[in-house]
N, C-alpha and C positions, 0 to 999 in steps of 0.2 A: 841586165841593168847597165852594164859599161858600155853596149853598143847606144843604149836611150842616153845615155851620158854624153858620149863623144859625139851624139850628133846635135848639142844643145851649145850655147854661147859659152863656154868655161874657160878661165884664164888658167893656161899653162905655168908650172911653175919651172923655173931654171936649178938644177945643181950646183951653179957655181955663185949664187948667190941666197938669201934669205930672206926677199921679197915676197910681200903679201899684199894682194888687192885690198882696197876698200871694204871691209866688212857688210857694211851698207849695198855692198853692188853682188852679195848673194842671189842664188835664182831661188823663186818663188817654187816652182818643181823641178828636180825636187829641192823641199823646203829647204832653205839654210844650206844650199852647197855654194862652195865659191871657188875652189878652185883642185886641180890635178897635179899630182906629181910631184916633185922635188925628193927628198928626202927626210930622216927621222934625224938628224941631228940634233944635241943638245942645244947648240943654237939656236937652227928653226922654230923647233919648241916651243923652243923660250919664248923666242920673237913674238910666235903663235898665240901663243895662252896673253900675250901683253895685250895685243889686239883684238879678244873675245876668239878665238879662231881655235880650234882643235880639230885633229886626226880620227877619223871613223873607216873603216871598209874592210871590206869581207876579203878572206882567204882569195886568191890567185884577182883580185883587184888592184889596179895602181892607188897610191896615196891619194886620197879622199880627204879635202880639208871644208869644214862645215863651220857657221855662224848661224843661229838659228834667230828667227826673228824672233821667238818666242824665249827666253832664257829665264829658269826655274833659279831662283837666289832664297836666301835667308839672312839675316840681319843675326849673328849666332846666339847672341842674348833670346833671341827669343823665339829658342826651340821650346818645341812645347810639349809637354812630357804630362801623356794619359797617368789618373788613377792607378789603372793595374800597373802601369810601367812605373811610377812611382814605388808600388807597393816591392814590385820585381828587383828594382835598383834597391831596396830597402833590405832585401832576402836573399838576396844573391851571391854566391862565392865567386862568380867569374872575377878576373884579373884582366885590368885595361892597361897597356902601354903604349908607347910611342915610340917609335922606330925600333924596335927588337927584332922587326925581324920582315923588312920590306918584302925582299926576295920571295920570303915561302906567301905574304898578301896576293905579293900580284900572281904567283902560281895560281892559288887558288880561287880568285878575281876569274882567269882565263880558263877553267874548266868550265864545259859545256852544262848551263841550267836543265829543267826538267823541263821536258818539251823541245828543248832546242836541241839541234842537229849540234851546232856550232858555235865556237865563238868571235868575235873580233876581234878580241887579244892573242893578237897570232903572238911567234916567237919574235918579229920584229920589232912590233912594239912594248912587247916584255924587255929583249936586253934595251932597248931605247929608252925607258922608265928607267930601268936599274942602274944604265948612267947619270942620268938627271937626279937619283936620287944619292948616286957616289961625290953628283957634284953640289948637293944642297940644296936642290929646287921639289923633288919631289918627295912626299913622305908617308909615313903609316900611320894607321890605330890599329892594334891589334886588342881582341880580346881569347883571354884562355880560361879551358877549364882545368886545373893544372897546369900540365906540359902539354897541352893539347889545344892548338891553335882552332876555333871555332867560329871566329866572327875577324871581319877585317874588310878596311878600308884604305884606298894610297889614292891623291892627289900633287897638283902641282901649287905652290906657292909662290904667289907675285904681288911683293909687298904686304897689302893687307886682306888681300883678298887668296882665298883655299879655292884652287878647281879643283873641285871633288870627280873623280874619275868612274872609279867603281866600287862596290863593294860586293861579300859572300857572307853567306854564315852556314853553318851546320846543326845551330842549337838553337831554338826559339827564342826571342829578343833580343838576340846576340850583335844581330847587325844594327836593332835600336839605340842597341845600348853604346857601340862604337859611332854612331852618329852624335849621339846625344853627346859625349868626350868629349868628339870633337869639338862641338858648339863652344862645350861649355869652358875647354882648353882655350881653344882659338879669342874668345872672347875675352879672358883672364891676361892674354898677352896680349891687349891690342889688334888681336883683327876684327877688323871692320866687316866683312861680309863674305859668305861662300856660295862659291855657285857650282849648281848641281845639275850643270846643262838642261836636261831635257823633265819637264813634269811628269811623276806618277801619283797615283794615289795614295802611295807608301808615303812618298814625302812630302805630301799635302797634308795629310796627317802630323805630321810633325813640324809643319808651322813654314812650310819652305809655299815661295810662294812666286809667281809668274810675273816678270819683267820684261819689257820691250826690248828689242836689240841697244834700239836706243842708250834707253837708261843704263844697258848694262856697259856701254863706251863709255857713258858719263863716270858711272862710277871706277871705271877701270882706271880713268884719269886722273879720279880724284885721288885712286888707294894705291896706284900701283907702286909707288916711289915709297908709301909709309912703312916706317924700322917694327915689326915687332920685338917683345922682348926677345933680349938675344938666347933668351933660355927655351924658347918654346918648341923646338925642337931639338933639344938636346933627347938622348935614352932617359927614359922616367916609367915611373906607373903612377897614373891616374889613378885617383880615391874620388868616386865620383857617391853626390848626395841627392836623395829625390828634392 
């Protein structure tokens, strides 16, 4: 992959600064790349996720930064939450929180799915979150069955708008149900919209739904400066209702 890379049109990025191309001037193959290199700083990051731009790439690959033309959002109000999943939030003992416990999320975010060899939350972009999230930009849902972490979600926050990163679960519905939180939190303090980079059919399901690059600069402009309440990430538990 990195030799089909370095021999295509891709803007270099510099260390000594935190310059990002035009999102717009990504290559078409592959889809959504736009540029190499730099580094994981909480800066760049930042910079990053302001611009629609996020970090993707594989074990012993340089910094891979992506804009997809196609970008997966939800409006959080209007997650939408099946029958049985109703029933399930209605029955359920699991325990939802917010920020309890970042660190062991993204652990377990980065362990290898079924099927896969591997992941792409090496350990660089691990401590790189966990600083972002010591400095306030990045944050959690956890969900537990007691003291037993099962379900769990961390993204980055810019303004009013949640990049949802990753999520795991261990227990059935578990990772619905720290989706649905989220929505249902985010929305309760003011955010405006989360985006969930890339479409599956897990989150089509749930009411998340396919945006242009376009639309999602527009919107980035429009949310990215808006205050949520200042509570909404503080440590809490969610009591969530179908």
């Amino acid at each position: 992959m990195i030799e089909e890379i370095m021999s295509k049109q891709l803007f270099a990025l510099s260390n000594t600064d935190t310059y990002f191309p035009d999102p717009n001037k990504a290559l078409n193959d592959p889809e959504g790349l736009l540029a190499i290199g730099g580094d994981l700083s909480s800066k760049r990051l930042i910079n990053a996720y302001q611009q629609a731009i996020f970090p993707w790439f594989s074990k012993g690959e340089p910094i891979l930064w992506w804009s997809p033309a196609e970008r997966a959002v939800i409006q959080p109000e209007h997650v939408h939450i099946s029958k049985s999943m109703s029933k399930f939030i209605r029955h359920t003992d699991l325990t939802i929180t917010v920020n309890h416990d970042f660190s062991s999320v993204i652990e377990a975010c980065s362990l290898p799915r079924q099927k896969q060899a591997e992941t792409w939350i090496s350990p660089a972009i691990k401590q790189a979150y966990k600083e972002l999230h010591q400095l306030g930009y990045a944050h959690s849902i956890e969900v537990w069955n007691g003291e037993l972490l099962v379900a769990g979600l961390y993204g980055v926050n810019v303004g009013g708008i949640f990049c949802g990163e990753s999520m795991f679960q261990q227990q059935t519905n578990a990772s619905k149900l720290a989706f649905i939180a989220l929505c249902r939190h985010f929305s309760a303090h003011q955010g405006q919209l989360i985006d969930c980079q890339m479409m599956t059919p897990h989150l089509a399901s749930m009411g998340v739904e396919a945006n242009t690059r376009e639309q999602f600069l527009t919107q980035l402009s429009l949310f990215k400066e808006a205050s949520l309440d200042e509570h909404c990430w503080q440590q809490q538990i969610l009591l969530l209702t179908p």
